[in-house]
C-alpha positions, -999 to 999 in steps of 0.1 A, spaced: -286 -641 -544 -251 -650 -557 -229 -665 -532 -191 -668 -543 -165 -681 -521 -134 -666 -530 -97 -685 -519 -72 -662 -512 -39 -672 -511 -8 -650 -496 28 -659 -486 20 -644 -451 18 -665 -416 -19 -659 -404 -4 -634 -374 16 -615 -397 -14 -610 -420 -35 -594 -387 -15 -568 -386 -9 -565 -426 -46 -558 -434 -53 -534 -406 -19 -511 -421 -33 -516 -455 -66 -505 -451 -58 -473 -433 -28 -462 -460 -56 -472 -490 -82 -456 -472 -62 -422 -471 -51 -429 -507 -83 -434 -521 -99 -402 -502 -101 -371 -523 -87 -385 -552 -120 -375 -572 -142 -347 -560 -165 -357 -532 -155 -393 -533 -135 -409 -506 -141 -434 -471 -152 -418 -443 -145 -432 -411 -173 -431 -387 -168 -455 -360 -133 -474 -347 -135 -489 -314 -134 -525 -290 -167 -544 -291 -181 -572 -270 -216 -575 -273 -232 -576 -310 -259 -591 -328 -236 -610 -358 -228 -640 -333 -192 -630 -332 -165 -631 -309 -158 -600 -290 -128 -576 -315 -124 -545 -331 -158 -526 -348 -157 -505 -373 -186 -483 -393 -175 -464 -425 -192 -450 -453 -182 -453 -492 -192 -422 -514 -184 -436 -546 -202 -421 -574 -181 -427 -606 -171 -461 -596 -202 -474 -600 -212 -489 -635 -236 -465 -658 -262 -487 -656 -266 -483 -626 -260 -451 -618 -284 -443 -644 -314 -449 -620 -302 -437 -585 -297 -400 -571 -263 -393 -556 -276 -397 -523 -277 -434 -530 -242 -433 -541 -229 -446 -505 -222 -477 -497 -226 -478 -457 -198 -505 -443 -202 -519 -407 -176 -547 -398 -170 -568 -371 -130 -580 -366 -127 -613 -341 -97 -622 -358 -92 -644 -375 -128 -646 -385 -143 -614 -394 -179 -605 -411 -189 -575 -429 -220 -563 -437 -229 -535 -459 -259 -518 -470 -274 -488 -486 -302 -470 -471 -320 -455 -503 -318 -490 -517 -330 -504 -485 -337 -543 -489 -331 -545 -527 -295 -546 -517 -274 -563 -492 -238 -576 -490 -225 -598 -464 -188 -608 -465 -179 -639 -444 -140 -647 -437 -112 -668 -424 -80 -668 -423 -62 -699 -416 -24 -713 -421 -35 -740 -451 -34 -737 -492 -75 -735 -493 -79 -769 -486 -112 -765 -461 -142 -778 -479 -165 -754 -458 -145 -732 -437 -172 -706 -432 -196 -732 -422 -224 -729 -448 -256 -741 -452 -264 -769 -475 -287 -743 -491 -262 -722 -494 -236 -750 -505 -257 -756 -530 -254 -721 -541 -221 -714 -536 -194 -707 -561 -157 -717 -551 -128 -693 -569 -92 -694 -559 -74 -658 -561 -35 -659 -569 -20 -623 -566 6 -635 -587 -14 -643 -615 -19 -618 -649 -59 -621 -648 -57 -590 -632 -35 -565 -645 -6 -551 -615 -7 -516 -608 34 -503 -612 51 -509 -581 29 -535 -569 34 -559 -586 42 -595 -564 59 -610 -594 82 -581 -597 88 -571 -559 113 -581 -531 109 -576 -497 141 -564 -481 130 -572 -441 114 -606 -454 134 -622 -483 99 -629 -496 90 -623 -536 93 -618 -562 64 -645 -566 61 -674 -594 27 -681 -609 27 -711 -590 48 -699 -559 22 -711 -534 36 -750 -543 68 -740 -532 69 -715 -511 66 -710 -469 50 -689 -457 12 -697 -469 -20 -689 -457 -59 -688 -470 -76 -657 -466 -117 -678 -470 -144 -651 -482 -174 -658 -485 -197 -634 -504 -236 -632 -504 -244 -607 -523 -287 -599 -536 -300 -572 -554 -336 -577 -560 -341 -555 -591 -367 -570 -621 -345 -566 -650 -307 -556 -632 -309 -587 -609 -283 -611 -626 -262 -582 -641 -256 -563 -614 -248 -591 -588 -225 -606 -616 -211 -573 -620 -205 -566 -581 -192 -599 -573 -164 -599 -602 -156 -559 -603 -167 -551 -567 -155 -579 -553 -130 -609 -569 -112 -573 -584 -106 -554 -557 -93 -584 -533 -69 -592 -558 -56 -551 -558 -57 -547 -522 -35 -579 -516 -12 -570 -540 -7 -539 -521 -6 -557 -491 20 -578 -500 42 -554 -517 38 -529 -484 51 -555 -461 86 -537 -456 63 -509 -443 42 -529 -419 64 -561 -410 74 -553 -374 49 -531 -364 25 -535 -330 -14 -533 -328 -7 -504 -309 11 -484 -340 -16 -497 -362 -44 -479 -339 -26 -447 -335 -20 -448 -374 -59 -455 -379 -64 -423 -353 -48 -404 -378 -62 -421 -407 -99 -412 -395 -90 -373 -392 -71 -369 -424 -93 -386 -443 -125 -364 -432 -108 -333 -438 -97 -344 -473 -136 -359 -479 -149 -324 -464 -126 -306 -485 -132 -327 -516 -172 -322 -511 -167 -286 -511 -145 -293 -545 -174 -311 -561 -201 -282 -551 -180 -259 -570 -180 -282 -599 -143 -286 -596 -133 -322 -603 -92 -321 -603 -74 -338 -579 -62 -320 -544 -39 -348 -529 -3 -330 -536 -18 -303 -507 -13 -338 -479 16 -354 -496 
């Protein structure tokens, strides 16, 4: 198992990022649907929890499956049918702490993901926010993530080093804009991921936690960050009737992109829900 704690930082207060996350993950969820034939998020389950078996306070639940075919690496699509293309997402929201679990049935326990977080109003300075183990400690990896930085390479128009907000004043953002700069909060991940496979073990866990993860939290913040004119000011209660619409556009653009992909047609249909 590779455990990586990932540190990152965003000119956001910690209630202002609550609502921030929730807007981006239903706009990149209907981006990302249909974009390639038969690949997309499908949104399963959205609703208030109490009881669970994670330990976590009562929230929001959520249950979503991942058909993701060509973004997985050769290798290792290589050995596995499409059917165990799907990454199967179930997540538990108490903000500010939230855990997320996700799994694969066809791999059943040679893989398993678990992603641990906090968000809290500091500049990463919690030594063990998540409350690890000293097995785990031990184990663990600590990496801070600066959206500002070039490690990454910005997508046009959303770019933090480039962007101004006009409701906010905030950006565009120095390298080192986090020493001088109020707002800032720590969004704490911690990330367990195993896949017990003689042979793809280290590479694939290597290649999940730097691609799979440490990548894509650096993309989705930066879109985060440079959407905040879009979702500064909104309630909880726009976010959910957004994410109501979120979950029926994005299965009929899934549906439609599945019947794309049986036909062996691979083009793009988005311009049909722009």
């Amino acid at each position: 198992m590779l455990i990586k704690e990932y540190r990152l930082l965003m000119p956001l207060r910690v209630e202002e990022y609550f609502i921030a996350q929730l807007y981006m993950v239903a706009k990149a969820s209907t981006e990302e649907t249909g974009r390639k034939a038969g690949e997309g998020i499908e949104i399963v389950k959205n609703e208030p929890y109490e009881e669970n078996d994670q330990g976590m306070p009562p929230g929001q639940y959520t249950e979503k499956i991942f058909h993701l075919k060509s973004r997985l690496p050769k290798f290792v699509r290589m050995f596995l049918p499409e059917e165990a293309m799907k990454i199967y997402e179930y997540s538990w929201n108490a903000y500010p702490r939230c855990k997320t679990v996700y799994r694969n049935p066809w791999l059943g326990d040679i893989f398993s993901l678990v992603v641990d977080s906090l968000h809290v109003q500091d500049k990463g300075t919690m030594d063990n926010a998540l409350g690890l183990t000293e097995a785990e400690l031990s184990k663990r990896k600590v990496e801070f993530l600066n959206i500002a930085s070039d490690e990454v390479k910005a997508v046009k128009g959303e770019d933090p080093t480039k962007f101004h907000s006009e409701k906010t004043g905030r950006g565009p953002l120095a390298p080192d804009w986090y020493e001088h700069t109020e707002p800032v909060m720590c969004c704490y991940k911690v990330c367990k991921l195993q896949f017990k496979k003689w042979g793809l073990q280290t590479k694939v866990e290597q290649w999940g936690q730097y691609y799979g993860l440490r990548n894509t939290f650096m993309k989705y913040h930066r879109k985060l960050f440079c959407w905040i004119d879009e979702w500064y000011g909104l309630t909880v209660e726009d976010i959910r009737r957004m994410e109501d619409e979120t979950q029926k556009l994005t299965r009929e653009k899934l549906e439609k992109s599945k019947l794309m992909a049986s036909s062996n047609d691979s083009e793009s249909f988005e311009e049909e829900y722009e």
